[in-house]
VOBAVO-663799 format. One line per 4 residues: number of its first residue (from 1); for each residue x, y, z of C-alpha. Coordinates in Angstrom, 2 decimals. Example, Ala and Ser with C-alpha at 12.3 -4.5 7.8 and 13.67 -1.06 7.14 Angstrom:
% residues 2
1) 12.30,-4.50,7.80  13.67,-1.06,7.14
//
This chain:
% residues 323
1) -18.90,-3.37,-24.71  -19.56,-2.60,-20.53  -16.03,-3.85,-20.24  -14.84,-1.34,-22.55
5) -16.79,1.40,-21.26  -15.84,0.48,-18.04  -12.01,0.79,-19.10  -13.09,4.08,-20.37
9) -13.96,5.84,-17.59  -11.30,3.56,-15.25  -8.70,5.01,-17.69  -10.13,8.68,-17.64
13) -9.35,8.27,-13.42  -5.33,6.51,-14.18  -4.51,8.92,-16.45  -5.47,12.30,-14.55
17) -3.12,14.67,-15.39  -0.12,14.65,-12.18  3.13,16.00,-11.83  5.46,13.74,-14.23
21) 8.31,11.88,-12.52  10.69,13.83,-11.37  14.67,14.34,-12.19  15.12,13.89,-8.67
25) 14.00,10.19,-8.41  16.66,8.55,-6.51  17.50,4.61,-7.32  18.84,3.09,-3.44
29) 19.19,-0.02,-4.57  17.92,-3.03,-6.63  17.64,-6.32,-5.16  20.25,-8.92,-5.48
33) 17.97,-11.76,-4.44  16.13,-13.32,-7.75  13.82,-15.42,-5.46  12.01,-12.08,-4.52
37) 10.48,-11.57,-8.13  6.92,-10.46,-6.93  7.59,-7.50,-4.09  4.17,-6.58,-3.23
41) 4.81,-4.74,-0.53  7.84,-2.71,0.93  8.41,-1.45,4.59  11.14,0.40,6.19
45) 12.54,-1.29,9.17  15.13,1.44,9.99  18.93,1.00,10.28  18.97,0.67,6.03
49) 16.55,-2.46,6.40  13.26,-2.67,4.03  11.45,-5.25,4.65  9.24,-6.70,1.54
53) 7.16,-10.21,0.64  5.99,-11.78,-2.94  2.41,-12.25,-3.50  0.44,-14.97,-4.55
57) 2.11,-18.20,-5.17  5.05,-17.77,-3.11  5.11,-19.70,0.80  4.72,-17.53,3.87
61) 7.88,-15.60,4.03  9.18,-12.19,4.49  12.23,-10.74,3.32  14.41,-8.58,5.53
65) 16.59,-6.52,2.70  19.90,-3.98,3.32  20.79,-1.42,1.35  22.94,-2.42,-0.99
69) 19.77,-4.68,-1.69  21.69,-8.00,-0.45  18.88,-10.78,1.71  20.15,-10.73,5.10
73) 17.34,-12.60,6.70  13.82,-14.48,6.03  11.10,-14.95,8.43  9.00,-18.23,7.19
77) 5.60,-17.63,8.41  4.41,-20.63,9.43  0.80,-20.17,8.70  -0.39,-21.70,5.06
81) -1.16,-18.02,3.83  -2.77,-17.74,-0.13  -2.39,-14.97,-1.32  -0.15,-11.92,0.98
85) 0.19,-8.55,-0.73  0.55,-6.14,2.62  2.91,-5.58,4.89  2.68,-2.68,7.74
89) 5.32,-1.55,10.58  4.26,-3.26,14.24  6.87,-1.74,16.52  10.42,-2.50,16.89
93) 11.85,-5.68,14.64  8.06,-7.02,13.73  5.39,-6.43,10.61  2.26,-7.08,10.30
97) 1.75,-9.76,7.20  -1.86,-9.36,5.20  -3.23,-12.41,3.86  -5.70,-10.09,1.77
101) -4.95,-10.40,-1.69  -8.50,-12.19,-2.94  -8.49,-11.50,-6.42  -12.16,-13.04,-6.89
105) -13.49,-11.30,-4.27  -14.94,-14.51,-2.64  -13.37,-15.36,0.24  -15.63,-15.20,3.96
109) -12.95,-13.43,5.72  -9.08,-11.89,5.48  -6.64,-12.51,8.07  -3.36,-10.75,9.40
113) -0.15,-11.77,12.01  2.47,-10.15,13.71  5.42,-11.45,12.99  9.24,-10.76,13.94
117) 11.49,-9.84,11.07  15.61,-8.54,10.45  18.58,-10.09,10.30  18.82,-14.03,10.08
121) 16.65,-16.94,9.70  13.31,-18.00,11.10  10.13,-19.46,11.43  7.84,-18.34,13.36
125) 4.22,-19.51,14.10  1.99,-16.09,15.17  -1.72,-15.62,16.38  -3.34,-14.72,12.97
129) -6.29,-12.98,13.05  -9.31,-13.19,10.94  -10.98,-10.08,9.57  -14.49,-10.05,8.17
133) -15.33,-6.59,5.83  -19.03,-5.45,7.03  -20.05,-5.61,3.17  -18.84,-8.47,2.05
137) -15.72,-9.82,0.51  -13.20,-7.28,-1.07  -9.51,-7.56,-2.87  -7.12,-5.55,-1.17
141) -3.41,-5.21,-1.63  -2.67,-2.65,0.94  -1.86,-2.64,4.40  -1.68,0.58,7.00
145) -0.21,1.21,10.43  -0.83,4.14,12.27  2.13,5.10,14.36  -0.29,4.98,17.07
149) -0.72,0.86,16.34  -3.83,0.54,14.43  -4.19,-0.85,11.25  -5.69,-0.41,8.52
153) -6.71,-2.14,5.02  -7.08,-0.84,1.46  -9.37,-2.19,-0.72  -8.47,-2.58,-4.42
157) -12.40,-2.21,-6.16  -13.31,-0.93,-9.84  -15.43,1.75,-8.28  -13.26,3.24,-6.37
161) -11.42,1.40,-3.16  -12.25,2.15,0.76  -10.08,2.63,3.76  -11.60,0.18,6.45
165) -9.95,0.14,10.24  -9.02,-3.13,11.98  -11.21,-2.99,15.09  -9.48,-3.23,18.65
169) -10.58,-5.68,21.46  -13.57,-5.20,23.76  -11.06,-5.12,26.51  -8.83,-2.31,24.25
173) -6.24,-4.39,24.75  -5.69,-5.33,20.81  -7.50,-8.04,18.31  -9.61,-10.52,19.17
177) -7.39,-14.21,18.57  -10.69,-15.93,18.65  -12.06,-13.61,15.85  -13.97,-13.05,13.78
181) -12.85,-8.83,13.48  -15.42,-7.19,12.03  -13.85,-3.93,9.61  -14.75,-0.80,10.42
185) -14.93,1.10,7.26  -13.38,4.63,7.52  -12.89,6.60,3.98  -12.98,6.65,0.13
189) -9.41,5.73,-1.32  -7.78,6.18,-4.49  -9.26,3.54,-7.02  -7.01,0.09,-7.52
193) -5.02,0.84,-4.32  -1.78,-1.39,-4.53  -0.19,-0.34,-1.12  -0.50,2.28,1.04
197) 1.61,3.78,4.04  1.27,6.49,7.27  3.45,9.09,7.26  6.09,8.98,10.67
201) 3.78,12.37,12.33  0.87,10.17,12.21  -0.92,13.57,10.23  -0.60,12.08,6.68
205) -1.21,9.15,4.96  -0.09,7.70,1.34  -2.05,5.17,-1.19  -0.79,4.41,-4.66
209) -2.23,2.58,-7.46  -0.28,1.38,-10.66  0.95,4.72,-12.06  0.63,7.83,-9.23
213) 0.04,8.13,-5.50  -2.18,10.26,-3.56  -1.64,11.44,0.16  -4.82,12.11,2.42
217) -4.97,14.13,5.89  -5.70,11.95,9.27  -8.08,11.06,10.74  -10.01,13.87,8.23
221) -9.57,11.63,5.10  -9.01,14.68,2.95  -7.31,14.64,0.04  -4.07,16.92,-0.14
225) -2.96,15.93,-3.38  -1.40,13.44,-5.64  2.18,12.82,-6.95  3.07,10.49,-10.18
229) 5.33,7.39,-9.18  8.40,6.37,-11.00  7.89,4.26,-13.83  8.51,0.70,-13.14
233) 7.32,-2.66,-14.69  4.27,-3.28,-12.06  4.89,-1.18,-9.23  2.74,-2.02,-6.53
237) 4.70,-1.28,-3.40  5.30,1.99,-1.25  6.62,2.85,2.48  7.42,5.80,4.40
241) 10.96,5.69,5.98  11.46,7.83,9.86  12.44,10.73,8.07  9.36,11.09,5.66
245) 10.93,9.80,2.95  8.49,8.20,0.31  9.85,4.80,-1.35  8.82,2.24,-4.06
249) 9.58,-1.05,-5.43  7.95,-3.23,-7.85  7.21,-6.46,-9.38  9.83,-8.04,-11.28
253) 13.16,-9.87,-10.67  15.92,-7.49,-9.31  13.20,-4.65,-8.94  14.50,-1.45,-7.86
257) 13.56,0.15,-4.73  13.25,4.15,-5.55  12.95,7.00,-3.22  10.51,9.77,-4.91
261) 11.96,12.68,-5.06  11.35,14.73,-1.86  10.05,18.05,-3.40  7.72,16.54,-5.53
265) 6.33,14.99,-2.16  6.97,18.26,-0.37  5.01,19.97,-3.22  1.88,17.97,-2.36
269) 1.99,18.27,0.54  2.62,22.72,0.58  1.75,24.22,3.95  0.68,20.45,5.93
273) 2.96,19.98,8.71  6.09,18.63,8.10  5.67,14.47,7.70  8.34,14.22,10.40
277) 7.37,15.98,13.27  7.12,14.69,16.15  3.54,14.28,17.28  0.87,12.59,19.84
281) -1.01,10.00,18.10  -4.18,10.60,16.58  -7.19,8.91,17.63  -8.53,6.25,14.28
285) -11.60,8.30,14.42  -14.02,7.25,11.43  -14.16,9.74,8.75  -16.42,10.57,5.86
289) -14.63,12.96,3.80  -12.82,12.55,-0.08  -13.93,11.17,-3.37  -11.74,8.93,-3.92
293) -12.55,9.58,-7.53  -9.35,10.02,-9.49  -5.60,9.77,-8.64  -4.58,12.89,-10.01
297) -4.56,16.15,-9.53  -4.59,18.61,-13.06  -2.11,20.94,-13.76  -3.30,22.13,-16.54
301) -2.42,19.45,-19.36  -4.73,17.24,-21.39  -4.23,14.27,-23.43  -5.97,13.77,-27.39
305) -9.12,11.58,-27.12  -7.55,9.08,-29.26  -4.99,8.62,-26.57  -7.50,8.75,-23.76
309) -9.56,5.83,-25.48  -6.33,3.84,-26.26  -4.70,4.36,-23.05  -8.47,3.32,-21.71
313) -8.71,-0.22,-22.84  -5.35,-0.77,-22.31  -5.73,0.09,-18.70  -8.83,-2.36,-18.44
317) -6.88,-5.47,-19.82  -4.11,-4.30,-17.81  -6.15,-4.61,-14.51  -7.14,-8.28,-15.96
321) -3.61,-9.43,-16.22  -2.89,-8.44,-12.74  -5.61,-9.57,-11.32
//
């Protein structure tokens, strides 16, 4: 009965009432390759690239996608990783791989690695670092970059997931590759976080969950609104191109990656700067601002109680599947 009551008020939260998808949804591409059948993530590389990685189950290995959604490369990563679910931009032709995906929430530490990605094949063998949370073990699906270089992890909790900031070296020089990294935690997210993203102007940031998305302010953590995301068959995966553009994939074989409509992200985000301007980085200061209670923002329309119990419990056995 918990469980279910639990569902409840988790459901209440997925089902806030948010702009529905819009017409202007644009399908890129789908991809061709049927050995990516668990995208859990999905960055940009620029020049039509995406870069994007199964979860659990699957060996270390990135994809490097075009746009016609044709493999044209795969970095093996060397490490024996268990369960990756982020990736994150690290500068020209690399990502950052998360290792972060503990689904038990039992695991002594997380751990991440630069490693080179595009066109071709490779293994590479990178420093991975190991990340400790300052509370104790978390699942997280989502990995961050500032354009500035710091990074950034997404928890994925029932009470509501936290933004938590990958602490630099003593000497400021980057990560300590004799760990561990103690987490730094920064902000209330969205609850169930599947992936999350910076905007290019370094101003905005993006984390979704299962059904909608919701884009904070930097480094203030305030919430500027939330924007429903396409409906796909477990979409967990979001990125930011250079332009500002917003794009998802999900989990399935021959997922498509979709580019949400740009007014409907322009709508959120009203009179914020524009997502690509051209800025100086902002400083990762901690911040203590948003909910982080729902993933919605009303308009206005309500759904029966009958359908808010139903759609309830159906969210709560949902989240046990896919966990």
């Amino acid at each position: 009965m918990k469980a279910v009551v639990a569902a409840g008020a988790l459901g209440l939260v997925l089902i806030s009432a948010v702009p529905a998808s819009a017409a202007g949804d644009d399908v890129l591409f789908a991809f061709t390759d049927p050995t990516i059948s668990e995208a859990s993530a999905l960055t940009p590389l620029g020049k039509g690239l995406y870069a994007t990685t199964n979860d659990s189950g699957d060996s270390g290995r990135v994809f490097t996608v075009d746009s016609s959604g044709d493999t044209v490369g795969v970095t093996h990563w060397a490490a024996d990783p268990v369960d990756v679910e982020g990736l994150a931009p690290a500068g020209r032709n690399h990502v950052w791989v998360g290792d972060i995906g503990d689904n038990n929430g039992v695991w002594d530490s997380i751990r991440i690695a630069k490693v080179r990605v595009g066109r071709g094949e490779r293994t590479v063998s990178p420093t991975v670092y190991e990340l400790v949370y300052p509370d104790g073990p978390h699942n997280a699906e989502s990995l961050l970059a500032h354009p500035d270089g710091r990074v950034f992890v997404a928890t994925k909790d029932w009470g509501g997931g936290r933004l938590y900031a990958v602490p630099l070296h003593s000497s400021g020089r980057g990560l300590d590759p004799n760990g561990p990294n103690i987490l730094k935690e920064v902000a209330p997210v969205i609850p169930m976080a599947t992936d999350g993203a910076f905007f290019p102007d370094g101003k905005h940031l993006v984390v979704r969950g299962y059904y909608s998305a919701t884009i904070y302010a930097w480094p203030s953590m305030d919430r500027v609104g939330s924007f429903r995301t396409p409906d796909q068959e477990q979409g967990e995966a979001i990125g930011v191109t250079s332009k500002g553009e917003v794009v998802v994939t999900s989990e399935g074989i021959r997922a498509e990656v979709i580019r949400v409509d740009p007014e409907l992200v322009g709508d959120v985000l009203g009179d914020e700067p524009s997502p690509t301007a051209d800025t100086a980085p902002v400083e990762a200061e901690p911040a203590n601002k948003g909910d982080g209670a729902d993933e919605g923002e009303g308009d206005g329309r309500s759904a029966g109680p009958i359908a808010l119990v139903a759609l309830a419990v159906a969210a709560y056995f949902i989240f046990r599947k896919r966990n």
